[in-house]
C-alpha positions, 0 to 999 in steps of 0.5 A: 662414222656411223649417223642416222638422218632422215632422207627424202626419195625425190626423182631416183635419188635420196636427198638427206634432210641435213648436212652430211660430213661427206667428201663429194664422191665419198662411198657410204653403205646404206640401211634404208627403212621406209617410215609408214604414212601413219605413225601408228600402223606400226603398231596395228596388229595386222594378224588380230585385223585379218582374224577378226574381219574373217570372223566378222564375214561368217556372222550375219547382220552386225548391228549398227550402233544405235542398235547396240546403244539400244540393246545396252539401254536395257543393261542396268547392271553394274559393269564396274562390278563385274569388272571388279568381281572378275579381277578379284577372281584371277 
């Protein structure tokens, strides 16, 4: 019989969220595969993050965001445009 279920880990032992059709003593092999805390950590480019924030370290001061709403306050172009402009180049 194979079955997926999920477990807790509670004082030493795994304790199956639902019934299991096991006689007492019954000798089973187990996969265990720990589920992370946020369900989206799984999909956190982990490599992506450490590149990003080495490169962040060797730029100087970064602006905060009301610097960069300001900087983008003067930008009167058209960013769909370019956007557009761009694909119709690929």
């Amino acid at each position: 019989m194979t079955r997926q279920t999920d477990a807790v880990y509670e004082n030493g032992l795994l304790r199956p969220l639902q019934p299991l059709p096991l006689r007492e003593s019954e000798r089973v092999h187990l996969t265990v595969t720990s589920d992370p805390l946020d369900p989206l950590d799984e999909l956190l480019d982990r490599e992506f993050s450490e590149t990003a924030a080495r490169e962040l370290a060797c730029v100087g001061q970064i602006p905060t965001l009301a610097e960069v709403q300001k900087m983008l306050a003067h930008d009167k172009s058209s960013w769909a445009d370019t956007i557009i402009a761009e694909r119709r180049d690929r």
